[in-house]
N, C-alpha and C positions, 0 to 999 in steps of 0.2 A: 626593615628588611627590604622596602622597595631598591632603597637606595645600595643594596647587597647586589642586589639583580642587578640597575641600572649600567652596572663598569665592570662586567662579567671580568674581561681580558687583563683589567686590573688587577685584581683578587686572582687570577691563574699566575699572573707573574709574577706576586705576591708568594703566595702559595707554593708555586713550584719552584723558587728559591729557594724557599724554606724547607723544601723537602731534599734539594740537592745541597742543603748548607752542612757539611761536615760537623760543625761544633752542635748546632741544635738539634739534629737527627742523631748523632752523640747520648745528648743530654736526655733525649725522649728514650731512648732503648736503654740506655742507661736507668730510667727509670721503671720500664717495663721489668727489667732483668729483677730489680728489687719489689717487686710486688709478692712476693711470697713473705719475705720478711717484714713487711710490713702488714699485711696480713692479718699472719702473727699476731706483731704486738699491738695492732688497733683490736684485739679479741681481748689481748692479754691487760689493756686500757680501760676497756668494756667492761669485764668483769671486774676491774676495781672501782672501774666509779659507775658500777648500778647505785641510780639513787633510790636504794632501797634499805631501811633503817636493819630489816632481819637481814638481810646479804651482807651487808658490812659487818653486823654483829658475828655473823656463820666466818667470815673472814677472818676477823680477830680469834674468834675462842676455837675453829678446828685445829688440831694438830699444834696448838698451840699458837696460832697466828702462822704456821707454815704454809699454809696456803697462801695465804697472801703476801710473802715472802718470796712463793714459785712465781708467781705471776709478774711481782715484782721486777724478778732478775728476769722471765720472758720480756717486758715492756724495757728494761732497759739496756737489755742487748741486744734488741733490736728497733726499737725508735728513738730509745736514750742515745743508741749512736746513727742515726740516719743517715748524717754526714760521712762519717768514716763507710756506711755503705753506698752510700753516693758515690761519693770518692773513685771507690772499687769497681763499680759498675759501670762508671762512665768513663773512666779511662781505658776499660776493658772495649767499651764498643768504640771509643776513638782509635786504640787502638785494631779495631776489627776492619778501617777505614783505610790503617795506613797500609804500605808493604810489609812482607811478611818478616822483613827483618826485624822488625821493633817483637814481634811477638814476645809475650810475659815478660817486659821489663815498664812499657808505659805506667802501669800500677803502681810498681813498687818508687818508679819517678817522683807521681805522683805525690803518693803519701808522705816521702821524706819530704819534698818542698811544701805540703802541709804542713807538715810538723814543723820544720823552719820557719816559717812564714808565720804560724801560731805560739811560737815558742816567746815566752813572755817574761818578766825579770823575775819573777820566782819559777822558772823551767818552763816545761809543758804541765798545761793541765787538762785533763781528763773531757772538760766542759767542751773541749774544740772540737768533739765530735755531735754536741747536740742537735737537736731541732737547731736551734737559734741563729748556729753557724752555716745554716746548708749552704744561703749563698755563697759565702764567702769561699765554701769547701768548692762548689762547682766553678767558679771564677778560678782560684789557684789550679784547678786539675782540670780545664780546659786550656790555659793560659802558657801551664805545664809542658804539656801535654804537646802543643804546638811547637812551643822554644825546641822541645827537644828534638821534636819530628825534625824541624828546620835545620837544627845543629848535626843532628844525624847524618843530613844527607850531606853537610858539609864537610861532616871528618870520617863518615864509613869508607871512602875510598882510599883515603890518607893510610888509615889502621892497617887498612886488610893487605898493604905488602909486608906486615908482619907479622899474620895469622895463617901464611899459606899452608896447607899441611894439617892442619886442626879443622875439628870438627863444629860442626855450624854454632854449639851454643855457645862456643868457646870465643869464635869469629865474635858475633852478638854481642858478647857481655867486652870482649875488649874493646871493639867499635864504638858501647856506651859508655865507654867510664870519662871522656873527656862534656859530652855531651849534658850526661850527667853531671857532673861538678857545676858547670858551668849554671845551669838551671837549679839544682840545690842552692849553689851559693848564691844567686838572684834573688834567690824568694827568701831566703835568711836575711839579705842586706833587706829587701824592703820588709819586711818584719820589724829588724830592730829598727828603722827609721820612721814606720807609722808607729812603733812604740812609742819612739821617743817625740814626736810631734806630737800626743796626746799625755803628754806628761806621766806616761806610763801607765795610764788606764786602757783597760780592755777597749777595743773599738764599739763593738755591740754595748758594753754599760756604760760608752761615752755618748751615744747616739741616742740610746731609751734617755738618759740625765736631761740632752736638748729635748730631746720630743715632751717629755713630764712637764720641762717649762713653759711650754710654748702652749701648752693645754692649762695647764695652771691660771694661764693670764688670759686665756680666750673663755673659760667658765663651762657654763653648760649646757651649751644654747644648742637648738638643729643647726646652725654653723660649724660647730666645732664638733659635734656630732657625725655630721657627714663627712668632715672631713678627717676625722678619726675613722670610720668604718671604710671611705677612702684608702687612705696612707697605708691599714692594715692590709686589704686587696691587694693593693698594689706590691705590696712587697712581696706578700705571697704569692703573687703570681713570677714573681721575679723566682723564688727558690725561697723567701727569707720569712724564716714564721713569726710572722706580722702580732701574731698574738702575743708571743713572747718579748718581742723588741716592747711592745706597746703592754706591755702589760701593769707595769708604774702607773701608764698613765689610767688605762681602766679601773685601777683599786684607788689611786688617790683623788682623780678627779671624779669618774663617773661612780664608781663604787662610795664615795663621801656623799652621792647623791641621795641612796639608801639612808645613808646616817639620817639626812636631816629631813627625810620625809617621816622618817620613824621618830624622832624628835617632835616632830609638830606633830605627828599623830598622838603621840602621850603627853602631849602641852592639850589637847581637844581639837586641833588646828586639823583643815586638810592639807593632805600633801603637795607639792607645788613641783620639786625639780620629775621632769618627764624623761630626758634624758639620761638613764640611770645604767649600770653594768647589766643589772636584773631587764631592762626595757631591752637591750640590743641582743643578749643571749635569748631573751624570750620571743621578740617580733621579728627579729632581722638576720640573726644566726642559727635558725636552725637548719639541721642538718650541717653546721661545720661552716667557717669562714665560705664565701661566695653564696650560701642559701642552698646546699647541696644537693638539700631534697628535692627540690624544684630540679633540678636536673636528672636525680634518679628515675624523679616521675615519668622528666619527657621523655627520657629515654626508653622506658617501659612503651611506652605511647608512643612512640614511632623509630622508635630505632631497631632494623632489622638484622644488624651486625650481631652472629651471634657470640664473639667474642666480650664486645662493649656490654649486650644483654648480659651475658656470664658473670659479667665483674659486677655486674649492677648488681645482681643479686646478691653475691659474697658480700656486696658492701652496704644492703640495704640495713642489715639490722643495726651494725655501728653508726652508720648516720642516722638513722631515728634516734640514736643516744649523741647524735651531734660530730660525733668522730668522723675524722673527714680524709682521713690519710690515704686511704684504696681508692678513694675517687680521685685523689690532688693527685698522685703522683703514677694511678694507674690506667686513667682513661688517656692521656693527663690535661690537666686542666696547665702546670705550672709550665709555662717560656711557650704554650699552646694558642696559638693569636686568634683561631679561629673561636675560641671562649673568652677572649679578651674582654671584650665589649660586655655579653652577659655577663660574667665573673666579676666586673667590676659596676654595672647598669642595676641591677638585680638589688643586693643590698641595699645600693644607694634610694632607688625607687620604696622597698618595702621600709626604710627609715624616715622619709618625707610622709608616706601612707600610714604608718603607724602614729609620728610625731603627731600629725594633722587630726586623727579621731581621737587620739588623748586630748589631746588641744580640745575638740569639740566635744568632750564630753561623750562621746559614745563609748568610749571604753573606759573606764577607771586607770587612775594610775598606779604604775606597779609599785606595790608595797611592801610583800612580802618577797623575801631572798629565796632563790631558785637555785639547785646547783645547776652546772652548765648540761651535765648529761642529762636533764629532763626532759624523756619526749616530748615532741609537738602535743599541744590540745592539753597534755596534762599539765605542760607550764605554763600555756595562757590563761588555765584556770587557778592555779597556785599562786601564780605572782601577782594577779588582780585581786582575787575573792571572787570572779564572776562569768558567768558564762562568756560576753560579750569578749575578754580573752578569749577563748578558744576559738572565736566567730571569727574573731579579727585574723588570727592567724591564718584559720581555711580561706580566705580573702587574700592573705599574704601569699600564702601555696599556693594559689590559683593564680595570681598576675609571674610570680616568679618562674613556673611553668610555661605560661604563654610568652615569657621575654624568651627563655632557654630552647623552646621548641624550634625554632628558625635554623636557630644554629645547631642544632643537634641535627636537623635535615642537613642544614649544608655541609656540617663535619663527617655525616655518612656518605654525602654524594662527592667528595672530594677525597675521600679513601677508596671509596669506590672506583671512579679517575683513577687515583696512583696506584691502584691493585692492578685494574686493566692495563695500564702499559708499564707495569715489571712486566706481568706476564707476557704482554706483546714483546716487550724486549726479549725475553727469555727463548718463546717461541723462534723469533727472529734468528738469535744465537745458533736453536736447533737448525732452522733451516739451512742456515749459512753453512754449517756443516756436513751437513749434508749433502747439499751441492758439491762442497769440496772434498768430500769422501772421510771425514774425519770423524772423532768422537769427540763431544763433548765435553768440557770440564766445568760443570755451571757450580759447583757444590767447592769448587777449589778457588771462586772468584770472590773477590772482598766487597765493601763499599754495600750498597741498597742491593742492587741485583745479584750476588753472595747471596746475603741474609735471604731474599725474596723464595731464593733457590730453596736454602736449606728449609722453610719453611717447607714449604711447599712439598718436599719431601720425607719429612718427619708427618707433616698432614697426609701426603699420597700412601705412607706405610700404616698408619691407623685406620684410615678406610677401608685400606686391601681388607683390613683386619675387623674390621666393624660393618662388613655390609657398604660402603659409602662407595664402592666401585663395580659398574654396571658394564655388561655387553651392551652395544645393538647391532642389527645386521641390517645391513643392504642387501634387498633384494637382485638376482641375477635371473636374466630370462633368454629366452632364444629367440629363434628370430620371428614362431607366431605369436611372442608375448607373453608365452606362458611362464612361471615360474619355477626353477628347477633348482636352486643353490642359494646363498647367501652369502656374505663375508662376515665374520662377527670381527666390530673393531669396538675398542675397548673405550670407554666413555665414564671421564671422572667430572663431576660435577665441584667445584671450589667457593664454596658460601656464593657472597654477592659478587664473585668475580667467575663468576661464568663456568662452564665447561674447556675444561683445560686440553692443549692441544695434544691427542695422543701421543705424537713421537716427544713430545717435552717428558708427558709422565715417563714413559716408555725410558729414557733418557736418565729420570731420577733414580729411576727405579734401579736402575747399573751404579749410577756413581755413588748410591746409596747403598748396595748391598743386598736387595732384596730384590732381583730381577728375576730370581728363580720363584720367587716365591708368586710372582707377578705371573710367572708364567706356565707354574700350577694353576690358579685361577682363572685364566682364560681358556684352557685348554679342558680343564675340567666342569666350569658354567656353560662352553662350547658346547661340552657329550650331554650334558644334562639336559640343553634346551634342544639339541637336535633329538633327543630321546621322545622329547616331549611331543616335538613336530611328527615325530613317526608315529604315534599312539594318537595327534590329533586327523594327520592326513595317508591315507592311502597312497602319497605319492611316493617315489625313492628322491626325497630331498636332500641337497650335500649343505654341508657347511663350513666354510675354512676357516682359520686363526692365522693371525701371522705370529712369529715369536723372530725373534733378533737373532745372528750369528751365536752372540755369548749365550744366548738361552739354550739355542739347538746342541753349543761343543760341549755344557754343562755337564756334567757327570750327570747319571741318571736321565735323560734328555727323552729316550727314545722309553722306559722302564715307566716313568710320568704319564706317556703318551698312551702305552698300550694298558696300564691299570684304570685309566680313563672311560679308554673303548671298552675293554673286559666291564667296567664300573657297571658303564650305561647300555651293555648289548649293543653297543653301534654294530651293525653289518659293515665289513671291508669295502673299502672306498667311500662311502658315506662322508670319511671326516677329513679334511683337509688339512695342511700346513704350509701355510706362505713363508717366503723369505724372499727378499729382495736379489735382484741379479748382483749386487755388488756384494751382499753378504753369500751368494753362493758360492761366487770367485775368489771370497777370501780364506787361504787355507786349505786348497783347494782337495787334497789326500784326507785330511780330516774328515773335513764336510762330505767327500764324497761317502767315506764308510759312515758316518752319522746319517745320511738320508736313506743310504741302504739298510741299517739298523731301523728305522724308522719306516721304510716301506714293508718291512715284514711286522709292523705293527697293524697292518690293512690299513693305513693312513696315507692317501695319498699325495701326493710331494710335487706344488705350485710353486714357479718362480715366477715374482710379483716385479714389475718396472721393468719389465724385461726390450733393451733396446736392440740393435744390430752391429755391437762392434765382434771385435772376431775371436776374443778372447770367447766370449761369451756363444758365440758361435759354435765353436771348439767342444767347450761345454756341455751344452744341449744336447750336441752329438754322440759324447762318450756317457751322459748320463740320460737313465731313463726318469724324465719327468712327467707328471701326467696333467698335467698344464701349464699353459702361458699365457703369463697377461700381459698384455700391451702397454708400454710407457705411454705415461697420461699424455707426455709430449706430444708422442704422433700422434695420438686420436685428436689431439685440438688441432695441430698444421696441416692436420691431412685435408684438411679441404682448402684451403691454400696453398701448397707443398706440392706437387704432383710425384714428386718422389719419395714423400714420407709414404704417396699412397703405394709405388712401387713396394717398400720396406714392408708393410704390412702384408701386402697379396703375397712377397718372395715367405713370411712368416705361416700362412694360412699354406702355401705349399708346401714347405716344409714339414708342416703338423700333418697334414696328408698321410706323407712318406714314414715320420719317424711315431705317428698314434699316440698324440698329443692333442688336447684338446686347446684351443688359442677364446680370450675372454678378452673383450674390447671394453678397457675400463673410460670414468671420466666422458661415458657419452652425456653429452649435453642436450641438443638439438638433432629436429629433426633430421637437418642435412647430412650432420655424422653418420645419424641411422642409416640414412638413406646410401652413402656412399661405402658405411661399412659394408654393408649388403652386397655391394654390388661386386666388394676385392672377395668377397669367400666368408668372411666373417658373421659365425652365424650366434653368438652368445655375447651378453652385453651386461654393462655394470654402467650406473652412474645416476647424476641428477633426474635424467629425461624419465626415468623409469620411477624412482625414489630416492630419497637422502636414507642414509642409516634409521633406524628406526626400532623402538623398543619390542620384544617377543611376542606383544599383545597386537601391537597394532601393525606384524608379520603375519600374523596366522590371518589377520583381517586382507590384508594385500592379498595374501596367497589363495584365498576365498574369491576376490574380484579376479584374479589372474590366472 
């Protein structure tokens, strides 16, 4: 792990490649989307191979063997075809990558140049959906998937001067159909010609044929040993289930090893071959190809992710029966470079440590046959006869762990990283539009920062809805420091990526649908905790909210506002509502009858960022508002600016005349203070006072102040 550390910028460029690499960030969501089904049929695997003698019998004689029948067709329609769900799911999120022209046809791309490419001299067969073919499925429908993106952009513009007139899906499906052809009949031609180069044998039963031999001739030795629990790794971590290619080889070579220990044991002879099917299932493979349990453990043990914890747990009990499919394909371990090294280190290590104390006699050889779902400790006492099995194993568990733990730190601290800058990005986005006066479209955008979006808003809509979304308020004080008001801004916290930037949520909250509902709950945690404030202090404390344009034109907007006040007895004026000067301007007849509606709620009506153009000007004049706060802009230039300090003293005279109270937000330092003082400005908001801060540790400030 030093050597992890020592080339930090290495491994980021590394890393963040792989995270802006279209085909493997593809393949990784692709496999996240199949985690349900897989799920499934690792449950539906589980209950058929408990090794337990009364479960299989209850199996057989319920219902006639029906049950085990359900479970059956559960396991084979959904791991029996993993591939055809592969397939499905990853061209769905390559497709989520590309423009939105390709929408719903990448899939169906896909599958037909599967099916061509698989289609074999007695038809298709059914098998090209197995385990066995994953690789091959994600190779053709990455490959796919690509040709046709590429063909796409070659012949969409050709097509569409003769789709003018038709409607978009129509446009679509003529656009593909040259594209198509063209990539169907690719993957058909190489189809029939890797047929015909293998004399017409399957590829997968021409590949296990070589591997059987090459083991055949190498024996039984920790050579061929390691490099059998090797080869399998390796492919697995490619997509290709290593167990199944290789599985010839484990029954004839390592599985004939059984044979002839049990041979010499009823000759009176002791056993000799160590390298046996029963040795690698029982020392080396538990928990499922890579040693899995070793990593569910680490996980438990230092991993704060509470997504990764989640899975771990769904997948803890299939992996103590050795099932390993919710770990491989849903943390994911498979095309995941960051478990490279352990997923392949790991095994190899508890095979040299195993081999080595059978070798020395500390543990007995394995004699008796284990099935493969044996939990831990109960097959190292079965397959020996003796405790020193199960010792050996806690031993195994224990270095497998400490290899995995490093990189389970680094694969947290490196999601962590790309958590923080979507979001930074996202934030970014917001601002930018902001500046520019526009809205947002995060939830309409494709690629990482898309998906990052829509997360983040299916996550900011469960919160709303579970407790997960918090006020705090900045305190406001006047000019002897006392405290008179607050601002409540809205505060969502996002697992290990931090506290999310309000106008982002704020943002989601619109393009998702549920901005009203967003702004029921500020408005009403608002009346509640100012309720609070008034039964803890004698003072008359205010408190504002802001809510958006679209919130305030919402139907029921001002009906919201006052069942609130009614809720909580707020007393008239008490309860605030900010809006931004650019949201007051827009719309402007609307908005005006909506704050009138809203001022007979006894709510009074703040415009927030408020600068000196004359639009705005205009505004102020013909509406009665009951305060102004100052753009964060001039309060920072005004001590370099001498005109921004003019703009503020012409604002504070103003408020004079029209009995408006003016709020100096974004004070920093003392100089601000000091110069606001002197233009007229006597109420203040910002750092130099407090940062936002939770209802608890308000009633404490307003105690000192």
């Amino acid at each position: 792990m030093n050597a992890v550390k020592s080339s930090p910028s290495v491994l980021e460029r590394l890393y963040g490649g792989i995270e802006d690499n279209r085909i493997l960030t593809s393949v990784r969501r692709g496999m996240v989307l199949a985690i349900p089904e897989i799920l499934v049929g690792s449950f539906a695997l589980l209950l058929l191979s408990l090794p337990v003698g009364g479960w299989q019998t209850l199996l057989d004689g319920l219902w006639s063997g029906s049950l085990r029948l359900l479970l059956t067709v559960v396991r084979d329609a959904t791991l029996g075809v993993i591939s055809l769900i592969m397939l499905l799911t990853i061209s769905y999120s390559y497709e989520e990558e590309t423009p939105a022209g390709h929408r719903g046809t990448l899939p169906f791309v896909s599958l037909c140049a599967y099916l061509a490419f698989t289609y074999g001299p007695e038809g298709f067969a059914f098998a090209a959906f197995e385990s066995s073919r994953l690789f091959g499925a994600i190779v053709v429908t990455i490959a796919s998937c690509a040709l046709f993106t590429l063909l796409s952009e070659r012949f969409s513009i050709r097509m569409r001067s003769y789709t003018d007139g038709s409607d978009s899906a129509f446009q679509r499906s003529i656009s593909a159909i040259v594209p198509a052809c063209l990539v169907i009949g690719l993957f058909a031609l190489l189809g029939v010609l890797l047929t015909r180069a293998l004399g017409g044998a399957d590829y997968s039963v021409a590949f296990s044929g070589w591997f059987e031999g090459l083991f055949l001739r190498m024996g039984r030795g920790l050579d061929s040993g390691l490099l059998f629990i090797l080869l399998m790794h390796l492919m697995w971590f490619f997509g290709i289930h290593g167990s199944n290619v290789l599985d010839g080889v484990a029954h004839e070579v390592f599985r004939a090893g059984m044979d002839v220990n049990l041979a010499r044991l009823a000759s009176g002879q002791a056993p000799t071959e160590i390298a046996t099917k029963t040795f690698f299932d029982t020392f080396v493979l538990f928990g499922g190809c890579g040693t899995l349990l070793c990593l569910v453990v680490a996980i438990f043990l230092c991993d704060r992710r509470k997504n990764v914890r989640g899975l771990s747990k769904m997948a803890l009990v299939p992996v103590l029966f050795n099932i390993n499919e919710l770990i491989m394909f849903g943390v994911p371990i498979v095309l995941n470079p960051i478990y490279l090294v352990p997923f392949l280190c790991t095994p190899l290590v508890l095979t040299v440590i195993s081999y080595l104390a059978t070798l020395a006699g500390l543990v007995p050889v394995a004699i008796h046959t284990v099935e493969w779902t044996t939990p831990i400790f109960l097959s190292g006492y079965a397959a020996t006869g003796s405790v020193a099995g199960s010792l050996l194993q806690l031993v195994n568990l224990a270095v497998g762990v400490g290899i995995y733990l490093p990189f389970v730190r680094l694969a947290q601290a490196r999601q962590l990283r790309s958590l923080e800058k979507q979001m930074e990005r996202l934030a970014g986005e917001v601002r930018a539009c902001e500046a520019a006066g526009e809205r947002p479209a995060l939830l309409a955008r494709g690629g990482q920062l898309g998906s990052m979006a829509k997360l983040l808003a299916e996550d900011l809509r469960y919160a709303l809805r579970s407790g997960g979304v918090q006020l705090h308020y900045q305190p406001q004080t006047d000019a002897r420091g006392r405290v008179w008001g607050a601002e409540a801004l809205l505060r969502w916290e996002h697992g290990p990526g931090g506290f999310v930037y309000p106008p982002l949520a704020v943002a989601l909250a619109a393009e998702g649908g549920f901005a009203d509902e967003l702004a029921a709950f500020v408005v009403d945690t608002a009346c509640r905790d100012l309720a609070a404030l008034s039964e803890w202090s004698c003072r008359e404390l205010e408190i504002s909210c802001n809510l958006t344009a679209g919130q305030l034109t919402a139907p029921g907007a001002p009906e919201l506002v006052k069942k609130a006040i009614e809720r909580y007895h707020i007393p008239p004026g008490r309860l605030g509502v900010e809006l931004t000067e650019q949201d007051a301007l827009s719309g402007a007849p609307q908005m005006t009858e909506r704050l009138a509606a809203l001022r007979e709620t006894g709510a009074r009506i703040i415009m927030d960022d408020f600068g000196m153009g004359h639009n705005s000007m205009l505004y102020l004049q013909d509406s009665q508002f009951d305060m102004v706060k100052l753009d964060g802009s001039l309060v920072r230039e005004m001590t370099d600016n001498p005109r921004t300090g003019e703009i503020i003293s012409t604002i504070v005279r103003l408020s004079e005349s029209l009995g408006f109270r003016v709020v100096a937000e974004y004070v920093e330092t003392p100089a601000q203070l000091e110069a606001l003082g002197a233009l007229g400005c006597r109420y203040y908001q910002g750092y130099l006072f407090s940062p936002a801060i939770p209802l608890s540790e308000l009633k404490k400030y307003i105690r000192e102040h």
